[in-house]
N, CA, C and O atoms as a CHARMM CRD file, in Angstrom:
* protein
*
  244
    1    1 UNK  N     84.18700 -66.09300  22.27800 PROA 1      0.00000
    2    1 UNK  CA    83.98300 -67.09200  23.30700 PROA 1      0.00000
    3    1 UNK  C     84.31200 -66.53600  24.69700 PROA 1      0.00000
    4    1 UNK  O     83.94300 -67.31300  25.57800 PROA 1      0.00000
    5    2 UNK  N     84.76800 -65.66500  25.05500 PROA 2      0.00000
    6    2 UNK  CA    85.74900 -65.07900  25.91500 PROA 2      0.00000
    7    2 UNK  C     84.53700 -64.20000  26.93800 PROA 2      0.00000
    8    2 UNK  O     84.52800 -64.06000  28.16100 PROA 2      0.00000
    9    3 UNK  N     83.52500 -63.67800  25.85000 PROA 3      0.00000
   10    3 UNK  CA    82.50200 -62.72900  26.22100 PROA 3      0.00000
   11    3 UNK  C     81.66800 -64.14600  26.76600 PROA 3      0.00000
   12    3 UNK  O     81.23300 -63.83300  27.87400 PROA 3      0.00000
   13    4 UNK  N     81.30200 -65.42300  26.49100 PROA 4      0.00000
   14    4 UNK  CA    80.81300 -66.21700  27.25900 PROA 4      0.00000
   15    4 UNK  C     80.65800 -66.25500  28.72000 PROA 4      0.00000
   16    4 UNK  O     79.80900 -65.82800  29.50200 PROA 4      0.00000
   17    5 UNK  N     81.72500 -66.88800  28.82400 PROA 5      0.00000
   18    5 UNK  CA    82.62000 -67.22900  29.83000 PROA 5      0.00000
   19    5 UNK  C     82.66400 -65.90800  30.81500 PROA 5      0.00000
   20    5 UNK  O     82.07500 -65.95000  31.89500 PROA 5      0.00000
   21    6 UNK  N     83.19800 -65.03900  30.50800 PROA 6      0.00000
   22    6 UNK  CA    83.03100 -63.37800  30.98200 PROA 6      0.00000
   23    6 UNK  C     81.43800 -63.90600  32.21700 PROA 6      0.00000
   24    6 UNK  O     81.30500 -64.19200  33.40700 PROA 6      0.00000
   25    7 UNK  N     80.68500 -63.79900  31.19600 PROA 7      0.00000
   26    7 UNK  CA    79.20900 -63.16600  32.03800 PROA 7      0.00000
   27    7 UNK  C     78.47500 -64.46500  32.62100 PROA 7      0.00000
   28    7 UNK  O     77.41700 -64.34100  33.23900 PROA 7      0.00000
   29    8 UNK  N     79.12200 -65.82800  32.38700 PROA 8      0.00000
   30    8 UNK  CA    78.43800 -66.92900  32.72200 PROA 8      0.00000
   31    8 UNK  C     78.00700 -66.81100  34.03300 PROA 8      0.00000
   32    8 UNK  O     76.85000 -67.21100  34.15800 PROA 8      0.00000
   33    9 UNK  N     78.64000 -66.30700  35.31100 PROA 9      0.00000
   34    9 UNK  CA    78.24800 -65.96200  36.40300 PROA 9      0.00000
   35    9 UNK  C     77.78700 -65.09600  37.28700 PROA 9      0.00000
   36    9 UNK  O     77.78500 -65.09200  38.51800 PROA 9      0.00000
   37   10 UNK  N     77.24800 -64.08600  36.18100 PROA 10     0.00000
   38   10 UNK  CA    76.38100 -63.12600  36.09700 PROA 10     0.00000
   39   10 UNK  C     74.78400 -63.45300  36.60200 PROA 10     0.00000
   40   10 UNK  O     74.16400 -63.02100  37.57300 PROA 10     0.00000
   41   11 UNK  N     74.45100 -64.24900  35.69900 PROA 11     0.00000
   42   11 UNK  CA    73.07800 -64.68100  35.28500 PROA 11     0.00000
   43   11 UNK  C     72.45500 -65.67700  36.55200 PROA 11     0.00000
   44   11 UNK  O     72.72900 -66.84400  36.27400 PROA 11     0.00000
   45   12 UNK  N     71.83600 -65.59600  37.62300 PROA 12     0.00000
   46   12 UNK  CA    71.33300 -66.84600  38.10300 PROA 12     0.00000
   47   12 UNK  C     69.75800 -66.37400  38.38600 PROA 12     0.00000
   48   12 UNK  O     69.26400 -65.26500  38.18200 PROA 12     0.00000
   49   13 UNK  N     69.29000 -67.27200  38.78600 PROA 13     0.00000
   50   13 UNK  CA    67.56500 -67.40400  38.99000 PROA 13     0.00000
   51   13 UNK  C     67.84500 -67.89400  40.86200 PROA 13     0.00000
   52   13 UNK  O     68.52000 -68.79000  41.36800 PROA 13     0.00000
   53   14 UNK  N     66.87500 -66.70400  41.51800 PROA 14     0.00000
   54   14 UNK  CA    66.89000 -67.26900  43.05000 PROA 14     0.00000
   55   14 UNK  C     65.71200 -67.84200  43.50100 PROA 14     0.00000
   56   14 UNK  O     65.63900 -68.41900  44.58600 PROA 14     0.00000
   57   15 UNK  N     64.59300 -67.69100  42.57100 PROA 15     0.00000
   58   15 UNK  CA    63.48700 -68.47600  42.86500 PROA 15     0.00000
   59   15 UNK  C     62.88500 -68.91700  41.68100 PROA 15     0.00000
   60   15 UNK  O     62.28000 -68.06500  41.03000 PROA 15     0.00000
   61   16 UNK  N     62.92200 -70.09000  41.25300 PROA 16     0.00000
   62   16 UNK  CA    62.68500 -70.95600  40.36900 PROA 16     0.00000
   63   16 UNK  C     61.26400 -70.91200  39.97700 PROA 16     0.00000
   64   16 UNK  O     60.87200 -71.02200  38.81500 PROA 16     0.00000
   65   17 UNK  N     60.29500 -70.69500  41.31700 PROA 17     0.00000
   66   17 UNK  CA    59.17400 -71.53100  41.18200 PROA 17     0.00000
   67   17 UNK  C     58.32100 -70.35000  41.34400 PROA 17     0.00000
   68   17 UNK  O     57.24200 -70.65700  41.85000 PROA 17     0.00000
   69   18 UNK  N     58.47900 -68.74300  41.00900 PROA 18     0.00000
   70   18 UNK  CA    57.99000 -67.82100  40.61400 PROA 18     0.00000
   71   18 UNK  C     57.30200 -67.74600  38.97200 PROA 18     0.00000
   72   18 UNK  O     56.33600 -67.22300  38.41600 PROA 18     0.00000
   73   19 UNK  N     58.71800 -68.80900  38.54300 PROA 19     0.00000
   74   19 UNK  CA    58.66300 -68.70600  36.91800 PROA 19     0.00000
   75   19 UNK  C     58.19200 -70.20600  36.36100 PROA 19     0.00000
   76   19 UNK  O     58.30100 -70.32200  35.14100 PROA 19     0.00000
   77   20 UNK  N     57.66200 -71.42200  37.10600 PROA 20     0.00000
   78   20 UNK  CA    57.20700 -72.49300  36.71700 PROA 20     0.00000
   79   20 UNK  C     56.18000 -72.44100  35.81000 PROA 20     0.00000
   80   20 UNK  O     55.43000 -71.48000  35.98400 PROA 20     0.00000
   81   21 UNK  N     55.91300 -73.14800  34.92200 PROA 21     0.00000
   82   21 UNK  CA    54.88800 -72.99800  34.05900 PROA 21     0.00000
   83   21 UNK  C     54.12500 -71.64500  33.36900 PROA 21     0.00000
   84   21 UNK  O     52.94400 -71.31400  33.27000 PROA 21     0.00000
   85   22 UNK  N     55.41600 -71.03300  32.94300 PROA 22     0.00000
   86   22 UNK  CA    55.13900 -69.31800  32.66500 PROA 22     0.00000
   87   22 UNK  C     56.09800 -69.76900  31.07100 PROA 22     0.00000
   88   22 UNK  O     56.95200 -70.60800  30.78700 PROA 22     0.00000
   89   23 UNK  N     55.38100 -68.69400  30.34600 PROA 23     0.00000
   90   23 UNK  CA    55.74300 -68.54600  28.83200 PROA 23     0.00000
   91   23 UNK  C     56.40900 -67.35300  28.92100 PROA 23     0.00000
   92   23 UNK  O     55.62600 -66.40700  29.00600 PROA 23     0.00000
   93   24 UNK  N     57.60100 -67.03900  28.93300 PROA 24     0.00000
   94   24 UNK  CA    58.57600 -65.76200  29.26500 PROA 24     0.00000
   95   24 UNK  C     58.97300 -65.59200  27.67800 PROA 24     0.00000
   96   24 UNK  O     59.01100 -66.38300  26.73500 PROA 24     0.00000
   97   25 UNK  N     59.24100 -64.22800  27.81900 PROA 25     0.00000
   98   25 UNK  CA    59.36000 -63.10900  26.79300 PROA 25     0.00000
   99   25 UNK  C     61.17600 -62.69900  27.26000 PROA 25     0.00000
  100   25 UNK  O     61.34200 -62.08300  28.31200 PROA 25     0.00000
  101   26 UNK  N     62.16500 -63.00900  26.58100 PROA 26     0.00000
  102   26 UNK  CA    63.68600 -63.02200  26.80900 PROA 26     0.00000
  103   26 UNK  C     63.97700 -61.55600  25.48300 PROA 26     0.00000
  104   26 UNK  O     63.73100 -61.65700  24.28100 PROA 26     0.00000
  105   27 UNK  N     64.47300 -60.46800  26.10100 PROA 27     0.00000
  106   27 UNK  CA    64.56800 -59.91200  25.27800 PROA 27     0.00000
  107   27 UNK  C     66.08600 -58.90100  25.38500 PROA 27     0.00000
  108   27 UNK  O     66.75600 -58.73100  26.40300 PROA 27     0.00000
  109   28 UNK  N     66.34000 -58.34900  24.06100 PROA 28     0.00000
  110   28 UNK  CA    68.28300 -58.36500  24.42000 PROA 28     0.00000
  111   28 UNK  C     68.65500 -56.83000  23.48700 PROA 28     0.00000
  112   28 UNK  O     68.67300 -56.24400  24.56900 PROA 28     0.00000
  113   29 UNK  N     68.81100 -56.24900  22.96500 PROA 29     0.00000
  114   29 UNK  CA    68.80800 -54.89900  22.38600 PROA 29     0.00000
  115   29 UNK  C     69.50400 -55.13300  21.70500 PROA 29     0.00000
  116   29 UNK  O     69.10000 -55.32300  20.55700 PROA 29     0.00000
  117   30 UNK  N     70.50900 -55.22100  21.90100 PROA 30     0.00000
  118   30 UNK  CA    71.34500 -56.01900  20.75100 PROA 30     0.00000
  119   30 UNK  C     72.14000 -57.35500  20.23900 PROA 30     0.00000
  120   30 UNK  O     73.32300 -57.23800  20.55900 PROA 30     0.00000
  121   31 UNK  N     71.90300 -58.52600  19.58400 PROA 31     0.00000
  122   31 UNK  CA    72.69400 -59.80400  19.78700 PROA 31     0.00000
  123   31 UNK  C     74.43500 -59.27800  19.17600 PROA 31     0.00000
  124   31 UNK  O     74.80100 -58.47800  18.31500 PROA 31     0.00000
  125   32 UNK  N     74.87100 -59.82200  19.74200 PROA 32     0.00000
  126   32 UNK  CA    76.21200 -59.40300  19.03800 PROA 32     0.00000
  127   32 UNK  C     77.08800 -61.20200  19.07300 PROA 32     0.00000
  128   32 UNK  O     77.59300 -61.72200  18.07800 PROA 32     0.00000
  129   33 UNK  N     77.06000 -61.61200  19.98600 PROA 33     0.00000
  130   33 UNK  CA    77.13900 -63.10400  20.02400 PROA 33     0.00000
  131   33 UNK  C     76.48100 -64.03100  20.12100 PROA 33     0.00000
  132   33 UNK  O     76.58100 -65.16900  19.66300 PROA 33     0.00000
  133   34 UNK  N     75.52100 -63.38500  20.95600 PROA 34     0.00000
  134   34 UNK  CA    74.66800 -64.48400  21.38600 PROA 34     0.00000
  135   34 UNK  C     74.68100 -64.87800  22.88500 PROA 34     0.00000
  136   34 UNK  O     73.62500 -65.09800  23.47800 PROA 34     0.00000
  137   35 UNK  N     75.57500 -64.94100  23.33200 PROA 35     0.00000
  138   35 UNK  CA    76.23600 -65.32000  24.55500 PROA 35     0.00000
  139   35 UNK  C     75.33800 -64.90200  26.00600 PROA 35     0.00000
  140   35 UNK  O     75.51000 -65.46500  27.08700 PROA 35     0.00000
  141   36 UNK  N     74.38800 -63.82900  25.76400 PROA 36     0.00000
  142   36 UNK  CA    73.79700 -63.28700  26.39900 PROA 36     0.00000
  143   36 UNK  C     72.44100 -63.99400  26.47900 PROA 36     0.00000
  144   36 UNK  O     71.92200 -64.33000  27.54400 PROA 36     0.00000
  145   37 UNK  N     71.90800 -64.19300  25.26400 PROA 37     0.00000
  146   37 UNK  CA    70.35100 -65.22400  25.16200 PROA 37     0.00000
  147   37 UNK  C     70.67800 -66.24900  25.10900 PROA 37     0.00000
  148   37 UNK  O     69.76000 -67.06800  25.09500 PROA 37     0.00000
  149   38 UNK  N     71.98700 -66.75700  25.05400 PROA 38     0.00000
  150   38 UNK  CA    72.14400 -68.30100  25.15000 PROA 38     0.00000
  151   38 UNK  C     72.33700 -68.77600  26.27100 PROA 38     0.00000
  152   38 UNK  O     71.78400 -69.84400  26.53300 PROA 38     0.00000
  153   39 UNK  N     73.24600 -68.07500  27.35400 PROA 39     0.00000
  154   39 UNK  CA    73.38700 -67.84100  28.60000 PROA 39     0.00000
  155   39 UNK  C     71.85100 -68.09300  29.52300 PROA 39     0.00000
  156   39 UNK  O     71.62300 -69.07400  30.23000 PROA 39     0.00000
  157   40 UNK  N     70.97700 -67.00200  29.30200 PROA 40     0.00000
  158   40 UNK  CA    70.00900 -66.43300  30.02600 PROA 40     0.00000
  159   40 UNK  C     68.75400 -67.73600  30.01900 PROA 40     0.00000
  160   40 UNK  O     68.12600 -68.32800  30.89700 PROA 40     0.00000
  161   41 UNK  N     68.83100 -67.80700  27.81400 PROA 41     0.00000
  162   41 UNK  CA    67.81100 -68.98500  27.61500 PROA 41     0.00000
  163   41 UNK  C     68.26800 -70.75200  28.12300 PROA 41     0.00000
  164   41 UNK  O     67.59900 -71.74900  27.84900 PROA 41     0.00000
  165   42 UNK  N     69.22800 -70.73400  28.70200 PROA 42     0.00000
  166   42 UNK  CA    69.78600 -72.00400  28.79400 PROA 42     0.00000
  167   42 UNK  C     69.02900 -72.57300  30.66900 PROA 42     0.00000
  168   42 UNK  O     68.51400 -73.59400  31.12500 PROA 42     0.00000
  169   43 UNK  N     69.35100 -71.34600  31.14000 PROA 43     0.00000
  170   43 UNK  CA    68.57500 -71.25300  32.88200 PROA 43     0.00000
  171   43 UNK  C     67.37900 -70.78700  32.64900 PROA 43     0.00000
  172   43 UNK  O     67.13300 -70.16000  33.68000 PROA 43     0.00000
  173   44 UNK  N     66.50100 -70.69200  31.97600 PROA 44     0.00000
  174   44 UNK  CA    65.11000 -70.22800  31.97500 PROA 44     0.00000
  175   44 UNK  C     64.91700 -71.76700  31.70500 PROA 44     0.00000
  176   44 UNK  O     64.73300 -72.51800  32.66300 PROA 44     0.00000
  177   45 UNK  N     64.96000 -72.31100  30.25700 PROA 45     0.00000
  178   45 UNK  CA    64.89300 -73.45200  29.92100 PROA 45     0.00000
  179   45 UNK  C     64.72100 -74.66000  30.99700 PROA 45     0.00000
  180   45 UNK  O     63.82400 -75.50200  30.94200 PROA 45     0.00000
  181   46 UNK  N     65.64200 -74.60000  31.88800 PROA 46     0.00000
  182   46 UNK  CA    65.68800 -75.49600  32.98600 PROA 46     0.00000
  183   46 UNK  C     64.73000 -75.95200  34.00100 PROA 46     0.00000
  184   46 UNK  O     64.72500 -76.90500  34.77900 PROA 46     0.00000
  185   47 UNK  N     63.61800 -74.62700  33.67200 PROA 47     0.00000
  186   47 UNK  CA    62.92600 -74.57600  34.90300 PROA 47     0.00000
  187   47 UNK  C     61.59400 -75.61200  34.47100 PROA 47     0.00000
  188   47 UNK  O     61.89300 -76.46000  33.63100 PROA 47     0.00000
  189   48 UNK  N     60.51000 -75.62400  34.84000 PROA 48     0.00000
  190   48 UNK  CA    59.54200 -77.06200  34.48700 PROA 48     0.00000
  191   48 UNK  C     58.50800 -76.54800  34.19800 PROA 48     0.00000
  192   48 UNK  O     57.78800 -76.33700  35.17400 PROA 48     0.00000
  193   49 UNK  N     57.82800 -76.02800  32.55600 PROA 49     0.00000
  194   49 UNK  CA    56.99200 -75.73600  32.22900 PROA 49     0.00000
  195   49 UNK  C     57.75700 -74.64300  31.71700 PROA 49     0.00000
  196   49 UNK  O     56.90800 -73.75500  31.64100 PROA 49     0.00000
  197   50 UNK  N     58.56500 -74.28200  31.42100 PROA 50     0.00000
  198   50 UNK  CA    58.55500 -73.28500  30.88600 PROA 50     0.00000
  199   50 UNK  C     58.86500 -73.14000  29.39100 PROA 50     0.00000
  200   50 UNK  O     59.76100 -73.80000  28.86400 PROA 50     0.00000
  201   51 UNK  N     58.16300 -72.32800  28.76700 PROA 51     0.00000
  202   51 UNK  CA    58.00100 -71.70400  26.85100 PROA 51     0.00000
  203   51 UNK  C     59.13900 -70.35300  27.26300 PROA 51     0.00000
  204   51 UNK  O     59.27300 -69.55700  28.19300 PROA 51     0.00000
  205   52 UNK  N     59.69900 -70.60500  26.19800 PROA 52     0.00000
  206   52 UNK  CA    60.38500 -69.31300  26.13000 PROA 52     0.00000
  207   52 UNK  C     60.38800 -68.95300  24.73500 PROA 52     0.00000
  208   52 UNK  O     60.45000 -69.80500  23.84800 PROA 52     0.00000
  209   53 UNK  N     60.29100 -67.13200  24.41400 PROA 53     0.00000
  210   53 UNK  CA    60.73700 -66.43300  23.17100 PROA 53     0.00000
  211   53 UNK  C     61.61600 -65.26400  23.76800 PROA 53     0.00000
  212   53 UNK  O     61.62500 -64.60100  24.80500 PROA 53     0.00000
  213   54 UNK  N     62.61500 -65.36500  22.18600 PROA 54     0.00000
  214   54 UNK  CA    63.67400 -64.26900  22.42100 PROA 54     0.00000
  215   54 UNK  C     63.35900 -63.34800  21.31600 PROA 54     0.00000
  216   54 UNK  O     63.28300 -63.69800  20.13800 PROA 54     0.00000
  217   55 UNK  N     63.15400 -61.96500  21.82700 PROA 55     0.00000
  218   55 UNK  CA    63.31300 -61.04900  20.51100 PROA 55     0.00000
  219   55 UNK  C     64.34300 -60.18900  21.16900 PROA 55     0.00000
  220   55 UNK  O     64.67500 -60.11900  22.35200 PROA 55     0.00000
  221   56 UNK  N     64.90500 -59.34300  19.76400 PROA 56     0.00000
  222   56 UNK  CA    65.98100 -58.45200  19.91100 PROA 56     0.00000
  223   56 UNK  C     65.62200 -57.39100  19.00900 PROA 56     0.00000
  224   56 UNK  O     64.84400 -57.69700  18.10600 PROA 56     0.00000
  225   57 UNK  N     66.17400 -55.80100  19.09300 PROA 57     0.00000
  226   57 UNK  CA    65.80400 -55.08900  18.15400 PROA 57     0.00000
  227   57 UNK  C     66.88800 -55.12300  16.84100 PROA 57     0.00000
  228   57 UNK  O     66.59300 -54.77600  15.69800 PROA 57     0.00000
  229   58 UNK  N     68.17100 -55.60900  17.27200 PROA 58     0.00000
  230   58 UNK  CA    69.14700 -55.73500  16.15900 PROA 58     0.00000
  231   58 UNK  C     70.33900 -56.92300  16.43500 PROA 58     0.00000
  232   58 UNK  O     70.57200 -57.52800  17.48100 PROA 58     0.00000
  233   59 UNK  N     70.92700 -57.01800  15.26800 PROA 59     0.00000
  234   59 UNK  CA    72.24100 -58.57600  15.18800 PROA 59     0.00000
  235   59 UNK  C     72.70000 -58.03700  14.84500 PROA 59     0.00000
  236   59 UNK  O     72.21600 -57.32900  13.96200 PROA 59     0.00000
  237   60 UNK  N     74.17000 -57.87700  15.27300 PROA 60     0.00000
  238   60 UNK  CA    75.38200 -57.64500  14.75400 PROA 60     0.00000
  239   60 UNK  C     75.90700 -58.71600  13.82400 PROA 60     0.00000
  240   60 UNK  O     76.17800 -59.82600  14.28300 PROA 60     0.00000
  241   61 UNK  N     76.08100 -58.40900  12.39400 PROA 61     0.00000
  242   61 UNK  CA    76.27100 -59.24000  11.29900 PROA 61     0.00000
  243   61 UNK  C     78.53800 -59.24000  11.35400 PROA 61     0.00000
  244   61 UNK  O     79.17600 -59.88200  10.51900 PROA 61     0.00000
């Protein structure tokens, strides 16, 4: 949880309306928490029209 919190204010979007009604491709090399596509997909999500997919090449089990 710690790694959350860590990078939450990392992540922002400065122009919203570059990415309106766009189907974005979220992609991460490795998930290890999550915290990173949950983070990232949570402010993409927000925006109005937008589809999102996440691929990764590996999960840390």
């Amino acid at each position: 949880m710690a790694r959350w919190y860590d990078n939450k204010s990392l992540y922002t979007i400065t122009d919203t309306e570059l990415l309106k009604n766009k189907t974005l491709l979220l992609v991460d090399d490795v998930i290890t928490t999550g915290a990173t596509m949950e983070l990232c997909g949570e402010v993409l999500l927000k925006i109005e029209g937008t589809t999102l997919f996440i691929a990764s090449m590996a999960v840390v089990d």
